[in-house]
DSSP file (Angstrom, degrees, kcal/mol; ACC not computed):
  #  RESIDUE AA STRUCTURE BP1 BP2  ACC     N-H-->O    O-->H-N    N-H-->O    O-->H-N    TCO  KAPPA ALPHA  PHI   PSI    X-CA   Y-CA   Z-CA
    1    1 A X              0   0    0      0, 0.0     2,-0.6     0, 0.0    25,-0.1   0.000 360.0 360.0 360.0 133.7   -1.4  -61.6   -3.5
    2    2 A X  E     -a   26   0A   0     23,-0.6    25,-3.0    21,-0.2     2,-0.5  -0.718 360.0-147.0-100.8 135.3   -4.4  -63.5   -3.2
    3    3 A X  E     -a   27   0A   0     -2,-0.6     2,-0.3    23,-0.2    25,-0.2  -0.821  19.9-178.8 -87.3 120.0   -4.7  -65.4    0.3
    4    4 A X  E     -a   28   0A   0     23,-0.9    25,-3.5    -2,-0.5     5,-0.0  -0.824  28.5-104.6-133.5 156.0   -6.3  -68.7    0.4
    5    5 A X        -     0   0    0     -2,-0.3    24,-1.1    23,-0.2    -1,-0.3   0.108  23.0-129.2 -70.8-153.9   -7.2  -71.3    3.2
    6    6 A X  S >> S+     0   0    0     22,-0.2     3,-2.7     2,-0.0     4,-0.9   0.173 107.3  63.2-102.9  -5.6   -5.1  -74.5    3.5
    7    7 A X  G >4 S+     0   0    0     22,-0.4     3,-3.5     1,-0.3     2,-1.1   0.880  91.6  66.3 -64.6 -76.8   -8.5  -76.7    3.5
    8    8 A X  G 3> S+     0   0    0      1,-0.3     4,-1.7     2,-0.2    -1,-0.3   0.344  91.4  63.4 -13.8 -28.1   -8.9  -75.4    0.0
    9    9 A X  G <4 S+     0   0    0     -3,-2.7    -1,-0.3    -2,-1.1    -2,-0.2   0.782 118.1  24.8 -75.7 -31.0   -5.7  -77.5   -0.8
   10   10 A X  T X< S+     0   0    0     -3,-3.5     3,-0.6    -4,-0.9    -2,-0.2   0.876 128.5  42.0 -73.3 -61.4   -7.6  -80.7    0.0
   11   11 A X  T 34 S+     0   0    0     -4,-0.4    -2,-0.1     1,-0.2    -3,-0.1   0.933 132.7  19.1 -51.3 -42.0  -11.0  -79.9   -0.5
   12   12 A X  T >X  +     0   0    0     -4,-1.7     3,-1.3     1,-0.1     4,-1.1  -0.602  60.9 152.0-108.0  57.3  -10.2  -77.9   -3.8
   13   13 A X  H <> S+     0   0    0     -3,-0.6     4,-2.4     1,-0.2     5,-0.1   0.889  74.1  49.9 -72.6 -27.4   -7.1  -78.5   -5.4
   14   14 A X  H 34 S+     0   0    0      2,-0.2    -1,-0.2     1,-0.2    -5,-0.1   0.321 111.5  53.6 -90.7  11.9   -7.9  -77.7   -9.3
   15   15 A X  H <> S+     0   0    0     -3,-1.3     4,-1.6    -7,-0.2     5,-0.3   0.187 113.9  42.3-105.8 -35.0   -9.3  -74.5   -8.0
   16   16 A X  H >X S+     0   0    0     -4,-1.1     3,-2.6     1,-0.2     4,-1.1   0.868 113.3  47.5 -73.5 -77.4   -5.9  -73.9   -6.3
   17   17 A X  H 3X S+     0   0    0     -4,-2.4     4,-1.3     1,-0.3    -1,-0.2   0.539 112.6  51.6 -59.6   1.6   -3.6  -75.0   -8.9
   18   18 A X  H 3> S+     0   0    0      2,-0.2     4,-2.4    -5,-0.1    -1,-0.3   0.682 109.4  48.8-105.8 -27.0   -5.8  -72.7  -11.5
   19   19 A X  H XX S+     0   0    0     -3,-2.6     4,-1.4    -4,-1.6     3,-1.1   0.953 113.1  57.0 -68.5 -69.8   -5.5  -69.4   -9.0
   20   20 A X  H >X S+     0   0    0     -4,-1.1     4,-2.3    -5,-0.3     3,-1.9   0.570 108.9  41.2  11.2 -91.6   -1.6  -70.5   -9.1
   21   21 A X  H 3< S+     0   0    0     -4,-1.3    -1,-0.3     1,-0.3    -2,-0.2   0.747 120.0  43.4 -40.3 -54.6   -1.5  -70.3  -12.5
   22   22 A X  H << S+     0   0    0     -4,-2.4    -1,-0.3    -3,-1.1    -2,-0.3   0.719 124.3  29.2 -74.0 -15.9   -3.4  -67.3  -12.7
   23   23 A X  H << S-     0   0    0     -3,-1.9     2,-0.5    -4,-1.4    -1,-0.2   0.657  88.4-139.3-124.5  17.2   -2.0  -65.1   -9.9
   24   24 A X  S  < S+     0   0    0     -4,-2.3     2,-0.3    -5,-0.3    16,-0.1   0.226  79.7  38.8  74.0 -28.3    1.9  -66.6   -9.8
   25   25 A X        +     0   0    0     -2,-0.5   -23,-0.6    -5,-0.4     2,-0.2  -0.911  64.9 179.8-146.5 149.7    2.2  -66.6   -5.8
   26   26 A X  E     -aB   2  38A   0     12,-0.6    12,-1.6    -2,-0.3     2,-0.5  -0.866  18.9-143.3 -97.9-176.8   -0.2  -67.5   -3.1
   27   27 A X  E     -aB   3  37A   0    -25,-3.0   -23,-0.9    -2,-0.2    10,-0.2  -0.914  15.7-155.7-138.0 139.0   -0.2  -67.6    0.5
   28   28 A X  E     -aB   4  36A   0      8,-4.2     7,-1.6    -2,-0.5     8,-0.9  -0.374  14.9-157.9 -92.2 168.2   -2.0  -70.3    2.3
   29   29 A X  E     - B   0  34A   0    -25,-3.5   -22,-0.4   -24,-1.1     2,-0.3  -0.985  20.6-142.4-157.6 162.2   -3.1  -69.9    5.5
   30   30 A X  E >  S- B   0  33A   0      3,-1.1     3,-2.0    -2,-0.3   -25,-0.0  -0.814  85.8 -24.8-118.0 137.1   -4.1  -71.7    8.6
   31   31 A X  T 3  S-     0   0    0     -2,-0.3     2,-0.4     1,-0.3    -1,-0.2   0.702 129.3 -45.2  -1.0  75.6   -7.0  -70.2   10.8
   32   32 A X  T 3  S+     0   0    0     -3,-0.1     2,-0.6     1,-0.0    -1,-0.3  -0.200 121.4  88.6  73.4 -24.3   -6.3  -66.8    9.4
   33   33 A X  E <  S-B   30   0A   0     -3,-2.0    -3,-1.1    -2,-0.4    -5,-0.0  -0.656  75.5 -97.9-120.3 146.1   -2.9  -66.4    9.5
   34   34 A X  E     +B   29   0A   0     -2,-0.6    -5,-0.2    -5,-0.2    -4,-0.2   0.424  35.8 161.3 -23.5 156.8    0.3  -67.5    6.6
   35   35 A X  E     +     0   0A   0     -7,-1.6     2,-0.2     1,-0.3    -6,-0.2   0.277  61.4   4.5-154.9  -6.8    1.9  -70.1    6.9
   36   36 A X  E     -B   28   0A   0     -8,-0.9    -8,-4.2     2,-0.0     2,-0.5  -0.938  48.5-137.4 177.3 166.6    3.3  -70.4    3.3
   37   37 A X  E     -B   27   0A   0     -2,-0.2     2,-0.4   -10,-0.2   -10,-0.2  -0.966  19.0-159.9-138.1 143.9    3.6  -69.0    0.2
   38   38 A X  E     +B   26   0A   0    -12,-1.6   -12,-0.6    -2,-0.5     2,-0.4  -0.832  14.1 167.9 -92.8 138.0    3.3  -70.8   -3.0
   39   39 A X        -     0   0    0     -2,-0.4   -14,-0.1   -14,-0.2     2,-0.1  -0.922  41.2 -98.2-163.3 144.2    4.5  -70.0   -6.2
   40   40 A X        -     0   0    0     -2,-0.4     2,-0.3   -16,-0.1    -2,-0.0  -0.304  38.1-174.8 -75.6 138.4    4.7  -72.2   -9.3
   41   41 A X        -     0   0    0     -2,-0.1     2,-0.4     8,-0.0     3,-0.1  -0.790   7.9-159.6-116.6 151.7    8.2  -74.0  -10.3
   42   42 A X    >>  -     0   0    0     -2,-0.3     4,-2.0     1,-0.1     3,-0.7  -0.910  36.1 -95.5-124.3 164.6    8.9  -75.9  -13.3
   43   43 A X  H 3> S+     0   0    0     -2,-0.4     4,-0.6     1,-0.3    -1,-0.1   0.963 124.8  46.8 -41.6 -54.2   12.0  -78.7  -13.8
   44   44 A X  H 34 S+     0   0    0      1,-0.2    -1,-0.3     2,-0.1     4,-0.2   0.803 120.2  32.8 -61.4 -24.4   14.0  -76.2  -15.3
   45   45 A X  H <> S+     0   0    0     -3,-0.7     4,-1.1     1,-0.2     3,-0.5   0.496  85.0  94.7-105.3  -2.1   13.5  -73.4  -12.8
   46   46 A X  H >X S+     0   0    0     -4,-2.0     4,-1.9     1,-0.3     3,-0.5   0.891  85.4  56.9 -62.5 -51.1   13.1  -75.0   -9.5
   47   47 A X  H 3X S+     0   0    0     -4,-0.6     4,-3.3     1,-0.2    -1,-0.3   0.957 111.5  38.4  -1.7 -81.1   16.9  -74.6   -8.9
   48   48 A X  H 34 S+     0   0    0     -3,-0.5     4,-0.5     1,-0.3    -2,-0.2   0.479 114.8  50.6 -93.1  -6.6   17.0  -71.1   -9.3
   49   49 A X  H XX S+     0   0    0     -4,-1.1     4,-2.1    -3,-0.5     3,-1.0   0.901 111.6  48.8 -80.8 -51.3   13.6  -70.3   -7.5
   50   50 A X  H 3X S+     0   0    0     -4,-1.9     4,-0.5     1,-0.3    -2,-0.2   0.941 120.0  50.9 -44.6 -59.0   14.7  -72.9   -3.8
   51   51 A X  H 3< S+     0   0    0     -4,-3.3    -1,-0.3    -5,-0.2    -2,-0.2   0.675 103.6  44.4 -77.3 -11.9   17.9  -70.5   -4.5
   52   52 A X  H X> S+     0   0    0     -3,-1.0     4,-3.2    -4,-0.5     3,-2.6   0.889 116.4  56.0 -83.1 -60.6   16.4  -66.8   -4.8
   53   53 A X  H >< S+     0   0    0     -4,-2.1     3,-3.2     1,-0.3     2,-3.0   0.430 111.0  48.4 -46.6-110.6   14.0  -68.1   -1.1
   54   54 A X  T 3X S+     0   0    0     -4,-0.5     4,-0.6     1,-0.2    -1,-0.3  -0.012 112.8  35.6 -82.4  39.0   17.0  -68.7    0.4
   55   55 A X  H <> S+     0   0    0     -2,-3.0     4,-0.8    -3,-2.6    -1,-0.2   0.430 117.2  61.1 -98.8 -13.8   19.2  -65.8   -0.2
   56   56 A X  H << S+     0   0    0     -3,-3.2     4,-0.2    -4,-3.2     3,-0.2   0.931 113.9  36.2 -50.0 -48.4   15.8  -64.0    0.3
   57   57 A X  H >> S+     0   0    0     -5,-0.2     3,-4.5     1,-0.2     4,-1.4   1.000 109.0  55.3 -68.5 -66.0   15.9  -65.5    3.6
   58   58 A X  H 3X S+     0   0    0     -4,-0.6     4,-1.1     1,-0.3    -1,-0.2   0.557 117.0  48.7 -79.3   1.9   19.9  -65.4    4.6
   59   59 A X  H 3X S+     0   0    0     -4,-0.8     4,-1.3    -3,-0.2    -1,-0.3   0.577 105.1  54.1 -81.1 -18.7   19.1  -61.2    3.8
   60   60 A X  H <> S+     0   0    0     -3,-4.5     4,-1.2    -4,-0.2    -2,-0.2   0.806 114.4  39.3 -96.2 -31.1   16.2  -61.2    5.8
   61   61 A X  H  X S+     0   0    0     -4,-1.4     4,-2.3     2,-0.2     3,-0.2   0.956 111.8  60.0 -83.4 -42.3   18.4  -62.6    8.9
   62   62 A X  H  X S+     0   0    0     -4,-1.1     4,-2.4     1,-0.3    -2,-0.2   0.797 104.1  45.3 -40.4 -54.0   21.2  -60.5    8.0
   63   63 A X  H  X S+     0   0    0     -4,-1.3     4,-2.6     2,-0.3    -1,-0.3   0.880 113.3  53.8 -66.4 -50.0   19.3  -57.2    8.4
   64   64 A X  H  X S+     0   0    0     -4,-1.2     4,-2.8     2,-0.2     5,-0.3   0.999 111.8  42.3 -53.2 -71.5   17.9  -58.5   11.6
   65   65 A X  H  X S+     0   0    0     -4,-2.3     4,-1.6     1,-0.2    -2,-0.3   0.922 112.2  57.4 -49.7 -52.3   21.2  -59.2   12.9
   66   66 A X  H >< S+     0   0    0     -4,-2.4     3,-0.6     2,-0.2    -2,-0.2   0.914 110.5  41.1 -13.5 -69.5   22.3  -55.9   11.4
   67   67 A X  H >X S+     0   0    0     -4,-2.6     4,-4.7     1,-0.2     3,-1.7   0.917 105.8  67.8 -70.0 -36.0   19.7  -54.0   13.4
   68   68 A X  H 3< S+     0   0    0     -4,-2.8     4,-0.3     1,-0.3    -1,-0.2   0.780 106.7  40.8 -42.7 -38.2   20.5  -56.3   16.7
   69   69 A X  T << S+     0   0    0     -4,-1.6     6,-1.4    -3,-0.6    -1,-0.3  -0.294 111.6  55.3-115.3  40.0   24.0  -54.8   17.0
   70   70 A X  T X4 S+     0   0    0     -3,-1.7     3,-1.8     4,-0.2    -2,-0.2   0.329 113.5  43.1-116.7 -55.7   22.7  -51.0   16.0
   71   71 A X  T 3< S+     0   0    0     -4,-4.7    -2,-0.2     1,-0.3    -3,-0.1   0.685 123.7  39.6 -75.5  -8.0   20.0  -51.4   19.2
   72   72 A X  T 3  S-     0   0    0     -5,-0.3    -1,-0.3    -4,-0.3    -3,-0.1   0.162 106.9-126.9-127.9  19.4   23.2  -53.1   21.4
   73   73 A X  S X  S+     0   0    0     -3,-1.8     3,-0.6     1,-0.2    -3,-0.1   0.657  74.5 131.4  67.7   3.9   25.5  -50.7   20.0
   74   74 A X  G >   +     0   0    0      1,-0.2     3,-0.7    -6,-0.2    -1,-0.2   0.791  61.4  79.1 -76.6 -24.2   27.8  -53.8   19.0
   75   75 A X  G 3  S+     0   0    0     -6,-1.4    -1,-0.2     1,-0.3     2,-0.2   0.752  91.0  50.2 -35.5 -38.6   27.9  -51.7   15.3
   76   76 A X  G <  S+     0   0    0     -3,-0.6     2,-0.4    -6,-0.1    -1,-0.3  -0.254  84.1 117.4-118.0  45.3   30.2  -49.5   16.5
   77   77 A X    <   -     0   0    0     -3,-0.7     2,-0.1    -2,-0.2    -3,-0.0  -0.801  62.0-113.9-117.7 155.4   33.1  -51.8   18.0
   78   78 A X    >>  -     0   0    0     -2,-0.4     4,-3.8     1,-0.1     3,-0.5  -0.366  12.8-125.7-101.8 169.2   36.3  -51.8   16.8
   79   79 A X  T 34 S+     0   0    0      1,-0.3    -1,-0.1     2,-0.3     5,-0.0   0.389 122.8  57.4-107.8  10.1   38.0  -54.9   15.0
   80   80 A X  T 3> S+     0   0    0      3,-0.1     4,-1.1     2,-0.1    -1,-0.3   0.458 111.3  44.6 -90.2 -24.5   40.8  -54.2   18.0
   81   81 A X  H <> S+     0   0    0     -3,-0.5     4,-1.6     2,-0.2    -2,-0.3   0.835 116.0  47.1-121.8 -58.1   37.4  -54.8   20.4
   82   82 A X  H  < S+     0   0    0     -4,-3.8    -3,-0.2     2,-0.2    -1,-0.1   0.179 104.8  52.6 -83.4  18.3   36.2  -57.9   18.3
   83   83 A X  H >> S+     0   0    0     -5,-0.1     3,-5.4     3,-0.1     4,-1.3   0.658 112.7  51.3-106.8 -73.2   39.3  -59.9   18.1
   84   84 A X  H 3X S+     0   0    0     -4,-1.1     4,-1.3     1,-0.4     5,-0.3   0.849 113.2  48.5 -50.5 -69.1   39.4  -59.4   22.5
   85   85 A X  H 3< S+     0   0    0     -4,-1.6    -1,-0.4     1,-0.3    -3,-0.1   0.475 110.1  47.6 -57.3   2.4   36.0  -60.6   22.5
   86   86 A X  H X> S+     0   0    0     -3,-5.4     3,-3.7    -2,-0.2     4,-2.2   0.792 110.9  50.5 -86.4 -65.3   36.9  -63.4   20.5
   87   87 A X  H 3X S+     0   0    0     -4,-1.3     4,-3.1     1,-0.3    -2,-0.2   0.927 111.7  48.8 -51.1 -59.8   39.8  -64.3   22.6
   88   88 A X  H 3< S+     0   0    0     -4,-1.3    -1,-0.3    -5,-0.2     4,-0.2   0.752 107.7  53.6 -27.1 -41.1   37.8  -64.2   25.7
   89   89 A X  H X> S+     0   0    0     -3,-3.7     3,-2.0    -5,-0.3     4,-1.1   0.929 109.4  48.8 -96.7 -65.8   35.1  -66.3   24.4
   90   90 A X  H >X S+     0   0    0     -4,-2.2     3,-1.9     1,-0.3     4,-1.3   0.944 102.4  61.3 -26.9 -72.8   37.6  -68.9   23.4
   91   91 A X  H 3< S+     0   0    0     -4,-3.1    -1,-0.3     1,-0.2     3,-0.2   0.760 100.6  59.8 -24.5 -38.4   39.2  -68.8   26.8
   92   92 A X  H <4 S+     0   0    0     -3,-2.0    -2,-0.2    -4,-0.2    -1,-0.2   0.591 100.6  48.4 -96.7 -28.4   35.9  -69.8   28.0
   93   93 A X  H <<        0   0    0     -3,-1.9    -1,-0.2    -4,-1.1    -2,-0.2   0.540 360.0 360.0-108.8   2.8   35.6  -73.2   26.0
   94   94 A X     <        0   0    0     -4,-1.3    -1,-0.2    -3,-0.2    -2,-0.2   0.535 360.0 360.0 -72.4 360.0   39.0  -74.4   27.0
């Protein structure tokens, strides 16, 4: 994945949109480090590319949360054990 600057979007934009083409994602960046990743859409597919990022994303939080309740041991609670922690929590916002 070829990494490019964000100036380059101003200074150079028919140099940008020609890497595009040719290398199908970049990722800009802002004094050295991402900040975004480009990749070319067209009418028809622009749908179905917005929707592939975000289930890319809502996986990418999942697994975090996933691993959050492995390292706090919440994994391993019983659904006897997360209905009382519901009901508790509830108590709390009457």
């Amino acid at each position: 994945m070829k990494f490019i600057p964000s100036r380059d979007l101003r200074v150079r934009p028919g140099k940008v949109w020609k890497d595009l083409a040719k290398e199908k994602q970049l990722v800009i960046t802002s004094h050295g480090q991402p900040v975004a990743v480009m990749v070319p859409v067209t009418g028809e597919d622009l749908e179905d590319k917005v929707r592939a990022i975000r289930e890319a994303e809502f996986m990418r939080t999942l697994r975090e949360i996933q691993q959050e309740s492995v390292r706090n041991g919440t994994d391993k609670l019983t659904m006897a054990e997360i209905d009382a922690e519901i009901a508790e929590a509830k108590k709390g916002l009457r």
